[in-house]
PDB file of N, CA, C and O in Angstrom, chain B, residues numbered from 101:
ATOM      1  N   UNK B 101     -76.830-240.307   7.687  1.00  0.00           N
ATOM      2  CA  UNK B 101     -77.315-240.391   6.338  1.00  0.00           C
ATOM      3  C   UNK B 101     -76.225-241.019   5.482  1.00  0.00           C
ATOM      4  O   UNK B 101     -75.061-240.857   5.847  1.00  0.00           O
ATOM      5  N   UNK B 102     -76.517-241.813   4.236  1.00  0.00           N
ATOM      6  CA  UNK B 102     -75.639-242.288   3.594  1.00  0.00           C
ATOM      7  C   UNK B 102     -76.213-242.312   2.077  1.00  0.00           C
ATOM      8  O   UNK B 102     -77.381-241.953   1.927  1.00  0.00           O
ATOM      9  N   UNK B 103     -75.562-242.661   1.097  1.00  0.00           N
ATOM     10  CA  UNK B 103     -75.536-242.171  -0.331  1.00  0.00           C
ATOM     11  C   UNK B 103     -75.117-243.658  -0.785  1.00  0.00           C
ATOM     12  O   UNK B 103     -74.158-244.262  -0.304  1.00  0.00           O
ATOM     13  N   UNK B 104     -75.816-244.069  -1.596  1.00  0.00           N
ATOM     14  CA  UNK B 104     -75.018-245.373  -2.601  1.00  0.00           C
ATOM     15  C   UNK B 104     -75.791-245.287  -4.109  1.00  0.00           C
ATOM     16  O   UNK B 104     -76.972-245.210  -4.446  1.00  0.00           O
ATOM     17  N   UNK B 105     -74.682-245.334  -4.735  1.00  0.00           N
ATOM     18  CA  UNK B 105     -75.247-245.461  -6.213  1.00  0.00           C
ATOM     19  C   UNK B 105     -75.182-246.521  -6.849  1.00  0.00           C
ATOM     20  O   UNK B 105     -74.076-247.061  -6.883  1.00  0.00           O
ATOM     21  N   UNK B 106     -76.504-247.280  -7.674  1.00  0.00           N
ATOM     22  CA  UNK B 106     -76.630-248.516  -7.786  1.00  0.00           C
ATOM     23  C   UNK B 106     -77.049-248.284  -9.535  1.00  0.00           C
ATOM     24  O   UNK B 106     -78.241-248.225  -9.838  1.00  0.00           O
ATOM     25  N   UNK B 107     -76.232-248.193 -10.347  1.00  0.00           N
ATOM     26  CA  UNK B 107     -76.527-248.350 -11.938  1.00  0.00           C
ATOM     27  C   UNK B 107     -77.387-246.723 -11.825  1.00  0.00           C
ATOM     28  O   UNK B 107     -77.038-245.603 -11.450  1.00  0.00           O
ATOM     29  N   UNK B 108     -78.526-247.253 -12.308  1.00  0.00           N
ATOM     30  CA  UNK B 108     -79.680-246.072 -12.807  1.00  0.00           C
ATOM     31  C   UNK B 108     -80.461-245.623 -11.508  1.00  0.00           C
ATOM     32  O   UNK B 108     -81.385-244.810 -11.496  1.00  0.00           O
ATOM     33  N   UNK B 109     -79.888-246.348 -10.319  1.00  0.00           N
ATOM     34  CA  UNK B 109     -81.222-245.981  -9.181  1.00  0.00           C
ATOM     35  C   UNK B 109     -79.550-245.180  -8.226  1.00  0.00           C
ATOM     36  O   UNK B 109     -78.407-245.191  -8.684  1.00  0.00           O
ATOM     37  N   UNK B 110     -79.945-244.657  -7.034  1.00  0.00           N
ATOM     38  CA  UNK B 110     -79.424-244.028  -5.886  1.00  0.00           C
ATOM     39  C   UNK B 110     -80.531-244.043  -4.788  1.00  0.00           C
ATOM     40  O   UNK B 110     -81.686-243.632  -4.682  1.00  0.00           O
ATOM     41  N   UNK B 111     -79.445-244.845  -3.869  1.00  0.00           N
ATOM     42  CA  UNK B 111     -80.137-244.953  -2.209  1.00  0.00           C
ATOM     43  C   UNK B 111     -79.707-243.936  -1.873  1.00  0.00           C
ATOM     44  O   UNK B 111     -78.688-243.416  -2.329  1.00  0.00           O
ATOM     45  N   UNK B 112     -80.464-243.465  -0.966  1.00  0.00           N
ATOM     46  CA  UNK B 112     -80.509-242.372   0.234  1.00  0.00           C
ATOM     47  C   UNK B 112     -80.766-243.433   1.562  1.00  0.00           C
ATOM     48  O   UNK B 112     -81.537-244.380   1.402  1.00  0.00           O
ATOM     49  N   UNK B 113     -80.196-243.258   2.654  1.00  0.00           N
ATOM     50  CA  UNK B 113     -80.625-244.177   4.050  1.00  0.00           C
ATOM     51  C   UNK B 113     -80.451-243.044   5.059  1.00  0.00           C
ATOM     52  O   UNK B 113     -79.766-242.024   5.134  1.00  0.00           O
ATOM     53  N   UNK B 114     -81.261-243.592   5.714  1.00  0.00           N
ATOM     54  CA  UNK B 114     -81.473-241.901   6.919  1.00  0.00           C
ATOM     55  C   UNK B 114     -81.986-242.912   8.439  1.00  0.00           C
ATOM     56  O   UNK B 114     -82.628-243.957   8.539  1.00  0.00           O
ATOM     57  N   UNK B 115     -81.406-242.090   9.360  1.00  0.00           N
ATOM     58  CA  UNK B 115     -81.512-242.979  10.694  1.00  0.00           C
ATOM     59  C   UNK B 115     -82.214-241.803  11.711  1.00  0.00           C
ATOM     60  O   UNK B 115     -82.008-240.591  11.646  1.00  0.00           O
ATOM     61  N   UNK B 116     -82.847-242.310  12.394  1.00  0.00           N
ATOM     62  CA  UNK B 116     -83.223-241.386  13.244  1.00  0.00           C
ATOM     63  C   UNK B 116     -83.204-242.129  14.374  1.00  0.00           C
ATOM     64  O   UNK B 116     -83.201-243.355  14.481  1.00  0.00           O
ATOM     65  N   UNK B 117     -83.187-240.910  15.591  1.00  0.00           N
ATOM     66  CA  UNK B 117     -82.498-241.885  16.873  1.00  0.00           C
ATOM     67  C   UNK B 117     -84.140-241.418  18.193  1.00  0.00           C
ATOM     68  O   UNK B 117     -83.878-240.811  19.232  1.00  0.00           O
ATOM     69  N   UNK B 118     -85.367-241.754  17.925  1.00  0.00           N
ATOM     70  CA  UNK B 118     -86.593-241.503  18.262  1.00  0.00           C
ATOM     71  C   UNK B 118     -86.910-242.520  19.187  1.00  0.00           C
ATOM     72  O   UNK B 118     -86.017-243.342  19.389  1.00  0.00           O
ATOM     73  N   UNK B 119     -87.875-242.643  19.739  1.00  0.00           N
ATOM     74  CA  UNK B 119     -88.648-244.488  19.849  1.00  0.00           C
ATOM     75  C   UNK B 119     -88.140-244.999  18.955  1.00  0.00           C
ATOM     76  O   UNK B 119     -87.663-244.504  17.934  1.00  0.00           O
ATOM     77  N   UNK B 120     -88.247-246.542  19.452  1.00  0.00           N
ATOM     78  CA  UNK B 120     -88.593-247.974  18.825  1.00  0.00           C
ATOM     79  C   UNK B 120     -89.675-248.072  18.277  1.00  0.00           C
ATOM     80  O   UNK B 120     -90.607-247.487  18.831  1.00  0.00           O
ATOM     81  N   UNK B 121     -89.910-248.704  17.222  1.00  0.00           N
ATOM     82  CA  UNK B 121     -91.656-248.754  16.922  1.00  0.00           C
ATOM     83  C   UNK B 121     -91.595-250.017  17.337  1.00  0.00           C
ATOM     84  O   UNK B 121     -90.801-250.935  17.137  1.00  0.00           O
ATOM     85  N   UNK B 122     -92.458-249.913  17.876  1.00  0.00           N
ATOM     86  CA  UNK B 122     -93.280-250.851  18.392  1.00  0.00           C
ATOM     87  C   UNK B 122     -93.327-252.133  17.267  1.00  0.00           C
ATOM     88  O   UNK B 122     -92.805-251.917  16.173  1.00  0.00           O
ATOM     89  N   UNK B 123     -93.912-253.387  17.509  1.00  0.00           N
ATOM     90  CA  UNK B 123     -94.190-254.430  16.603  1.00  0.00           C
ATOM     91  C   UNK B 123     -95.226-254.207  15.854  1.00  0.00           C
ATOM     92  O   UNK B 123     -95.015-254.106  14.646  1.00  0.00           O
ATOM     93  N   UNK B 124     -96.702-254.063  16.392  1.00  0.00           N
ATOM     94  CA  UNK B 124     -97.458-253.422  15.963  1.00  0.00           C
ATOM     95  C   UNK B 124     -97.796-252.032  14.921  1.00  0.00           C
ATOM     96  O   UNK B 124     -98.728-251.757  14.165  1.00  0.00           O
ATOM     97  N   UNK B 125     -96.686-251.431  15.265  1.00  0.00           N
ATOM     98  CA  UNK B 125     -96.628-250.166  14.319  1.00  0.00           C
ATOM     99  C   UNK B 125     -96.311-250.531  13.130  1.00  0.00           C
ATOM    100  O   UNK B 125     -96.751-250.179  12.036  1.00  0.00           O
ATOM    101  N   UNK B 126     -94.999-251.739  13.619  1.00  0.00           N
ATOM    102  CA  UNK B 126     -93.853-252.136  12.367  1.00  0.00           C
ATOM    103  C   UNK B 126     -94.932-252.879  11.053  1.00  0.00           C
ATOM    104  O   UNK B 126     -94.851-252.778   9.829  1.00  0.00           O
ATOM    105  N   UNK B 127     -95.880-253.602  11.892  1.00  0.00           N
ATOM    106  CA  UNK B 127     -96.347-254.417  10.857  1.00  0.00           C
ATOM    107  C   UNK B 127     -97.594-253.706   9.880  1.00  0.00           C
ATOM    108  O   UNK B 127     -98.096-254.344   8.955  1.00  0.00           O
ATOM    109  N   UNK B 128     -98.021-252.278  10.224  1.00  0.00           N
ATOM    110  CA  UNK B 128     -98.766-251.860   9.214  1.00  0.00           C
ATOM    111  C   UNK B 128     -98.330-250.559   9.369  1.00  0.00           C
ATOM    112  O   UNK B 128     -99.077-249.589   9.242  1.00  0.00           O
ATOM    113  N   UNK B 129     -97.026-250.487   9.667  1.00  0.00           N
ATOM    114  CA  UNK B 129     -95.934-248.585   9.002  1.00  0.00           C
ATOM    115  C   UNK B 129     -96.277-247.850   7.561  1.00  0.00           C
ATOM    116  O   UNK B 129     -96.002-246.694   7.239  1.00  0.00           O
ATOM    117  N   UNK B 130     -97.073-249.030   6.664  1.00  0.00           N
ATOM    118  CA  UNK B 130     -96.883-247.719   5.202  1.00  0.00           C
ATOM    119  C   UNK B 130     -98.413-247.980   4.972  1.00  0.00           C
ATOM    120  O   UNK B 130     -98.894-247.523   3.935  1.00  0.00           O
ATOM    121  N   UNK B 131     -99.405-248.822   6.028  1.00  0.00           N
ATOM    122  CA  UNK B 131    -100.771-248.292   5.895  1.00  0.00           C
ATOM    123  C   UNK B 131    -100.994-247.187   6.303  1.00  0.00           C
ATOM    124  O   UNK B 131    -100.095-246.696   6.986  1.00  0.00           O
ATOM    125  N   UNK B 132    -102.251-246.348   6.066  1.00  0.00           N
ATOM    126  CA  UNK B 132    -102.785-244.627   6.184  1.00  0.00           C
ATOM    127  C   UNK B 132    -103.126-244.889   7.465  1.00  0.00           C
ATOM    128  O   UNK B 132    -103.865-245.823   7.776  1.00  0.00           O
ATOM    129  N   UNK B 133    -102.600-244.071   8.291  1.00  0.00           N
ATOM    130  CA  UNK B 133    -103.180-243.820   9.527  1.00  0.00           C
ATOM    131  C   UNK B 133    -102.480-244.174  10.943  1.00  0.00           C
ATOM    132  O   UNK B 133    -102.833-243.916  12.093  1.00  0.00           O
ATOM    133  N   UNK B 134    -101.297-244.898  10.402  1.00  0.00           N
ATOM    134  CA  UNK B 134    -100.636-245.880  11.441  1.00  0.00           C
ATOM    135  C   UNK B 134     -99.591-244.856  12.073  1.00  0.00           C
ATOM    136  O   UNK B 134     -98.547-244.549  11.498  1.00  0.00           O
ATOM    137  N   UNK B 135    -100.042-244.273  13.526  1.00  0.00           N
ATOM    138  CA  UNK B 135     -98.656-243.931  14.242  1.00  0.00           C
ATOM    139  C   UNK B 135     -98.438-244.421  15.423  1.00  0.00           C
ATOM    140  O   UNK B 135     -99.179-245.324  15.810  1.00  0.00           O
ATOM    141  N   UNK B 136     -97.287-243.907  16.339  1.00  0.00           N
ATOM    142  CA  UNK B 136     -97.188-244.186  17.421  1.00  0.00           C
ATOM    143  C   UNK B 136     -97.397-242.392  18.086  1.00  0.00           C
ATOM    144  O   UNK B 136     -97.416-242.123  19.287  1.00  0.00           O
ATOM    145  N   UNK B 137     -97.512-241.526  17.130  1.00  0.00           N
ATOM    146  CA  UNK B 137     -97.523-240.326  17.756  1.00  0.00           C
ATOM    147  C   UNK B 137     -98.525-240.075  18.282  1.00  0.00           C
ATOM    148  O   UNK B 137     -99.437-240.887  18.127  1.00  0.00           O
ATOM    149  N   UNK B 138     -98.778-238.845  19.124  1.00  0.00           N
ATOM    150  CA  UNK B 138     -99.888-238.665  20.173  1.00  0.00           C
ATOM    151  C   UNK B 138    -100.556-237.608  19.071  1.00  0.00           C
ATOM    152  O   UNK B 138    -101.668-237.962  18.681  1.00  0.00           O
ATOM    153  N   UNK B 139    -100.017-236.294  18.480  1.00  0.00           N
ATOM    154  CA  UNK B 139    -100.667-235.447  17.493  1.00  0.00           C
ATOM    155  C   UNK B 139    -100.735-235.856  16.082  1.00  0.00           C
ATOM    156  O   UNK B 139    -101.549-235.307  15.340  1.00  0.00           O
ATOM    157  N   UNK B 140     -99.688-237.075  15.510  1.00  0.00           N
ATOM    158  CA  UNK B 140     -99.979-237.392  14.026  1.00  0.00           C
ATOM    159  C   UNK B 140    -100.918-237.649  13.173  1.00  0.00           C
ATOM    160  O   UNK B 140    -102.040-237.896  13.614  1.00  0.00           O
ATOM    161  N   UNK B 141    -100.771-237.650  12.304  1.00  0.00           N
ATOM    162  CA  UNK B 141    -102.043-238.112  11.158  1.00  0.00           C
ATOM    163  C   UNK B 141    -101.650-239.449  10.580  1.00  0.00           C
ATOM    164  O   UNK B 141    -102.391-240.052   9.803  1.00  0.00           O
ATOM    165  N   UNK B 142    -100.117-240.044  11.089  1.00  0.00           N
ATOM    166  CA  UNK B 142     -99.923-241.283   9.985  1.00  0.00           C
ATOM    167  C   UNK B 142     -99.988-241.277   8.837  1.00  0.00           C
ATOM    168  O   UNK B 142    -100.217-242.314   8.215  1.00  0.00           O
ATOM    169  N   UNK B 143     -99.789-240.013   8.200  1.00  0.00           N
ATOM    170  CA  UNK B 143     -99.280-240.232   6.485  1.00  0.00           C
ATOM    171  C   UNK B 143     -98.719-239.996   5.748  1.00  0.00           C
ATOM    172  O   UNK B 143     -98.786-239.867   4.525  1.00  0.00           O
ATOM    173  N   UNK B 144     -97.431-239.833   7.227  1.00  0.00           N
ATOM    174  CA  UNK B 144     -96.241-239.291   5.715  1.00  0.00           C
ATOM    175  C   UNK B 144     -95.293-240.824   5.193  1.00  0.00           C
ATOM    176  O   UNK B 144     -94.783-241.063   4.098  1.00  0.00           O
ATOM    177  N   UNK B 145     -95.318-241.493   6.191  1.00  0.00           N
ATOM    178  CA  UNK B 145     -94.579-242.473   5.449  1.00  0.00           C
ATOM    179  C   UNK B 145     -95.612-243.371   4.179  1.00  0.00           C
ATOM    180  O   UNK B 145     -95.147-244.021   3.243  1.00  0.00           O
ATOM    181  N   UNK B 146     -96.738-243.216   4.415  1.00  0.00           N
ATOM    182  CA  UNK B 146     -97.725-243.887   3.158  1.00  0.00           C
ATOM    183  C   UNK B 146     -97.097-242.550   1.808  1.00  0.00           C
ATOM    184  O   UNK B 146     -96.488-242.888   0.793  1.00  0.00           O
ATOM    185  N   UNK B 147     -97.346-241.502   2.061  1.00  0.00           N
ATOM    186  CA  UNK B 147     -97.466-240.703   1.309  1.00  0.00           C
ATOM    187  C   UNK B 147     -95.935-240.749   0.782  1.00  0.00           C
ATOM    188  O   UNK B 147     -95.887-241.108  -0.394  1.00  0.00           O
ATOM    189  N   UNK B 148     -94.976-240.540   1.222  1.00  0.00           N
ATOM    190  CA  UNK B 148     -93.740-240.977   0.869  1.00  0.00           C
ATOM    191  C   UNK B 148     -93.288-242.158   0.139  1.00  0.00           C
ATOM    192  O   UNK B 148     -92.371-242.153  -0.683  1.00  0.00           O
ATOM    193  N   UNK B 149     -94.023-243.230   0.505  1.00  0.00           N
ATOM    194  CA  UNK B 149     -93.845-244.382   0.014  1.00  0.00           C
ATOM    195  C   UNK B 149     -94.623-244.171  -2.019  1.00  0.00           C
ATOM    196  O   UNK B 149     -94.133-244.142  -3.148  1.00  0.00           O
ATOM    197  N   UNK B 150     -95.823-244.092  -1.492  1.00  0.00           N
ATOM    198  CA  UNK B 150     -96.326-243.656  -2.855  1.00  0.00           C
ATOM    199  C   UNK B 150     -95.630-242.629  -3.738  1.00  0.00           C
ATOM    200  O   UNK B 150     -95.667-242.796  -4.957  1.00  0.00           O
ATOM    201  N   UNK B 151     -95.012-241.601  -3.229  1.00  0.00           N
ATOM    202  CA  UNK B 151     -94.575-240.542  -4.150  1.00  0.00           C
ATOM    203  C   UNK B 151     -93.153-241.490  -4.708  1.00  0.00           C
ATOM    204  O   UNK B 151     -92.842-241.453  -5.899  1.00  0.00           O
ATOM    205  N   UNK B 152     -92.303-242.378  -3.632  1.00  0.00           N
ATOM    206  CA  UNK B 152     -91.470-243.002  -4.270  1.00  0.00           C
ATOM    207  C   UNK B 152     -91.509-243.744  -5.587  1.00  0.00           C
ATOM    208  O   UNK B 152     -90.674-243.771  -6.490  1.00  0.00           O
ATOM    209  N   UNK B 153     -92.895-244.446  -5.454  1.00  0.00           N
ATOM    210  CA  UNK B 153     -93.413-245.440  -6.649  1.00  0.00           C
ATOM    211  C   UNK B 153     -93.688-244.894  -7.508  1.00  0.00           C
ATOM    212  O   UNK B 153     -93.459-245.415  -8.600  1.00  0.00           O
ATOM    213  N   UNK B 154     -94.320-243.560  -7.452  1.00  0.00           N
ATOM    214  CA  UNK B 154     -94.779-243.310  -8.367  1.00  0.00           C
ATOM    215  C   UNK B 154     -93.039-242.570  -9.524  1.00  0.00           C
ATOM    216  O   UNK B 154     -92.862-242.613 -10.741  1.00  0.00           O
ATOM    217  N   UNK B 155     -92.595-242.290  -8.977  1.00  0.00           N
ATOM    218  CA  UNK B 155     -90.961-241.887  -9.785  1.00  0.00           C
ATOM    219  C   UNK B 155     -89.999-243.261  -9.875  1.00  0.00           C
ATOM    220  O   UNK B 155     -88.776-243.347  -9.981  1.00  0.00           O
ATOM    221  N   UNK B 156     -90.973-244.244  -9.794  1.00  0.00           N
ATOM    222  CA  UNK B 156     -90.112-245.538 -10.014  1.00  0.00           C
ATOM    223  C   UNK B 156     -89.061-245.808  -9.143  1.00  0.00           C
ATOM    224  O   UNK B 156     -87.942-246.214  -9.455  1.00  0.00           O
ATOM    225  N   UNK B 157     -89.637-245.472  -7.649  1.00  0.00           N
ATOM    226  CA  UNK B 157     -88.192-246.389  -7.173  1.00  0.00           C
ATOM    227  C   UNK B 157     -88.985-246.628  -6.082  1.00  0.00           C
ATOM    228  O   UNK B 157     -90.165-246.879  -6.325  1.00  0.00           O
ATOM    229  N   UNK B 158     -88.429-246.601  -4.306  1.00  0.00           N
ATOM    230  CA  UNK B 158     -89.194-247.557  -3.345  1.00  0.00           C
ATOM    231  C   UNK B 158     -88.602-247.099  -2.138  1.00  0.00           C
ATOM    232  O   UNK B 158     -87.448-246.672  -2.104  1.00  0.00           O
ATOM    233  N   UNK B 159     -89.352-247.170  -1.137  1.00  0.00           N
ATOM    234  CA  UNK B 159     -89.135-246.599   0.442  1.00  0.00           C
ATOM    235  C   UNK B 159     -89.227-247.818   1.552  1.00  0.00           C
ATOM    236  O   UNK B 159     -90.401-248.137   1.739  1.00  0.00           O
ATOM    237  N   UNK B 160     -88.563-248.353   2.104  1.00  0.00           N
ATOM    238  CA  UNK B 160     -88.309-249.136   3.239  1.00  0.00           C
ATOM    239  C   UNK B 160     -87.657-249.160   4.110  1.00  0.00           C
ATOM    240  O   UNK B 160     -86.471-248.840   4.196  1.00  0.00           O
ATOM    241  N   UNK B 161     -88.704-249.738   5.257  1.00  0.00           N
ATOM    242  CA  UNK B 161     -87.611-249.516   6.741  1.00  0.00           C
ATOM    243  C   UNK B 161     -86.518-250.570   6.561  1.00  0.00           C
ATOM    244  O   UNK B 161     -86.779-251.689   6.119  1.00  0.00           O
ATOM    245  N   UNK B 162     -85.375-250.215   6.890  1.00  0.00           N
ATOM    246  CA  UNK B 162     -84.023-251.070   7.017  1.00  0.00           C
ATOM    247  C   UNK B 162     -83.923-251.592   8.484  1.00  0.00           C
ATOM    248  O   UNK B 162     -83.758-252.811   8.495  1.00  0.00           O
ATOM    249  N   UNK B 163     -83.971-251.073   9.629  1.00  0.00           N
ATOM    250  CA  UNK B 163     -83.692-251.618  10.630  1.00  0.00           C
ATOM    251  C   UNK B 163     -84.122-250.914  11.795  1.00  0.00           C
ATOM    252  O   UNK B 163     -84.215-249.700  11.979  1.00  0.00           O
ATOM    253  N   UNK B 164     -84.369-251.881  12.557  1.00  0.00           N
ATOM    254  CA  UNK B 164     -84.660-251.236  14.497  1.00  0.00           C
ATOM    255  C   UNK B 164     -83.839-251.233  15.045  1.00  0.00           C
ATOM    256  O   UNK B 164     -83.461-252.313  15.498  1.00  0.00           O
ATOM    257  N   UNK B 165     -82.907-249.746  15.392  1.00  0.00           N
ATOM    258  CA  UNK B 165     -82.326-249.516  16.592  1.00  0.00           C
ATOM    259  C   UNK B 165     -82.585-249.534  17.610  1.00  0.00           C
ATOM    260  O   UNK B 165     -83.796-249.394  17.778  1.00  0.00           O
ATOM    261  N   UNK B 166     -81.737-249.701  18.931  1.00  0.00           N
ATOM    262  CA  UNK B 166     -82.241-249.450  20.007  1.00  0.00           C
ATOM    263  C   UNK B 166     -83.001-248.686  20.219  1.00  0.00           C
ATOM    264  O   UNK B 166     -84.049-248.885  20.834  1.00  0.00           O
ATOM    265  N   UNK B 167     -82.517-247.344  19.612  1.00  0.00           N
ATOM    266  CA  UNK B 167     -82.941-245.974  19.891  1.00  0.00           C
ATOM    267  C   UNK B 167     -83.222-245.589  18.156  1.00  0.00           C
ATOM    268  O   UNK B 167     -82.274-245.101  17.540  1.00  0.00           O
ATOM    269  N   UNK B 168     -84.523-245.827  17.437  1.00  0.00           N
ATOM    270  CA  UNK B 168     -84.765-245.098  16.451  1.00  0.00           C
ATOM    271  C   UNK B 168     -84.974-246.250  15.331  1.00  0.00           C
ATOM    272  O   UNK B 168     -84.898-247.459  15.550  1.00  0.00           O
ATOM    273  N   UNK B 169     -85.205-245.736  14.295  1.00  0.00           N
ATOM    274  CA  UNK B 169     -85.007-246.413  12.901  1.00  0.00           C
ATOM    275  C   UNK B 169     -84.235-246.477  11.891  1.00  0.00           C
ATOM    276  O   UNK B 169     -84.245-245.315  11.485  1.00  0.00           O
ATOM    277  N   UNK B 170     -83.563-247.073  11.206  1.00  0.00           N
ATOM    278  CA  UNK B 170     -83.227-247.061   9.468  1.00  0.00           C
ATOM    279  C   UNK B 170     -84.397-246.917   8.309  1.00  0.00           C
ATOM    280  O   UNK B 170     -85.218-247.834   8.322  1.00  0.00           O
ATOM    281  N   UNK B 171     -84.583-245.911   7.326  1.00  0.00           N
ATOM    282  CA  UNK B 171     -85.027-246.025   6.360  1.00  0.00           C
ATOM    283  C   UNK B 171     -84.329-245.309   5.334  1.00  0.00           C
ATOM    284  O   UNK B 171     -83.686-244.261   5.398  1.00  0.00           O
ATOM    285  N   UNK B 172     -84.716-246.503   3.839  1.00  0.00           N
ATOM    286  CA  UNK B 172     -84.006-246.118   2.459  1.00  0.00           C
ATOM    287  C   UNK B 172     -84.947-246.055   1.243  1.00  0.00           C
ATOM    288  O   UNK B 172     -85.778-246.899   0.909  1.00  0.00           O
ATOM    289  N   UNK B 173     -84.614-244.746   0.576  1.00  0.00           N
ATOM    290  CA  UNK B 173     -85.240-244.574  -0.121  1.00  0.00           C
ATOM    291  C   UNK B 173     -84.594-244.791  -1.860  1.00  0.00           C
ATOM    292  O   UNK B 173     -83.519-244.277  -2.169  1.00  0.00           O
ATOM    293  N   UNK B 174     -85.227-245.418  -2.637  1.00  0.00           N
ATOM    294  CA  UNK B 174     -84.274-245.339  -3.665  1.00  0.00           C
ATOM    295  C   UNK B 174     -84.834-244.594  -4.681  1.00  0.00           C
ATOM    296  O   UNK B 174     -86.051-244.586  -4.862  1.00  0.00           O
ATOM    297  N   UNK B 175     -84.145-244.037  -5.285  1.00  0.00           N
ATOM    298  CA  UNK B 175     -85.135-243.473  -6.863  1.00  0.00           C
ATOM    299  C   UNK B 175     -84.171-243.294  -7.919  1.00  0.00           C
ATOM    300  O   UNK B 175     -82.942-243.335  -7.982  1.00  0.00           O
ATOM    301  N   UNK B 176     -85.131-243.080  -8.744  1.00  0.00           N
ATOM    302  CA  UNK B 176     -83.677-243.012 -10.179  1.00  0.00           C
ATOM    303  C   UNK B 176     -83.210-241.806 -10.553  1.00  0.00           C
ATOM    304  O   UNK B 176     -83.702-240.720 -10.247  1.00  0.00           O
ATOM    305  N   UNK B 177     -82.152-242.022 -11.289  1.00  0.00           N
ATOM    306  CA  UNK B 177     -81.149-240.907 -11.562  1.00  0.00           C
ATOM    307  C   UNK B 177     -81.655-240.102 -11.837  1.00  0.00           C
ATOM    308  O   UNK B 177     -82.757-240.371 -12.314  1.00  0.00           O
ATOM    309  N   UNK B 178     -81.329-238.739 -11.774  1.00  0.00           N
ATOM    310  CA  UNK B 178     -81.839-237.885 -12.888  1.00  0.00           C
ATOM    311  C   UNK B 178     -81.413-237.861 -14.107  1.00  0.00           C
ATOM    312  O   UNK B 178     -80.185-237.839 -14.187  1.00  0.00           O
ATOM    313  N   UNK B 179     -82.117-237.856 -15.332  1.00  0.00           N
ATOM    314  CA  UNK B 179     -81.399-237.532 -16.397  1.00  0.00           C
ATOM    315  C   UNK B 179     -80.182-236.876 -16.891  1.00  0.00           C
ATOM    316  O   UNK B 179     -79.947-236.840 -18.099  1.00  0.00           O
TER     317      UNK B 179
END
């Protein structure tokens, strides 16, 4: 996990060391429904993504590890 503060916003980046997603996964990850899991529902990263926007800031995958993903979330300061 890592921390960067950018003016009024702060990244959060978080790695997890899981599967690869797939290409297919990669290209519709923050549509409803999209997993690679066998029990999931596919909606926490939609749902995450939206709760980001909606507090004005934004959720994206950063990178494919061998083993896992990068994602960063940014949002704004608190008051």
């Amino acid at each position: 996990m890592a921390l960067a503060e950018m003016g009024e916003m702060v990244a959060i980046s978080v790695r997890d060391n899981g599967p690869r997603l797939a290409p297919e996964i990669r290209r519709n990850l923050f549509m409803p429904f999209t997993t690679n899991k066998e029990k999931g529902l596919g909606l926490s990263l939609i749902i995450s993504e939206d709760i980001s926007w909606e507090l004005g800031g934004s959720l994206r995958l950063d990178m494919i590890h061998e083993k896992g993903s990068s994602f960063t979330i940014e949002l704004r300061r608190a008051a």
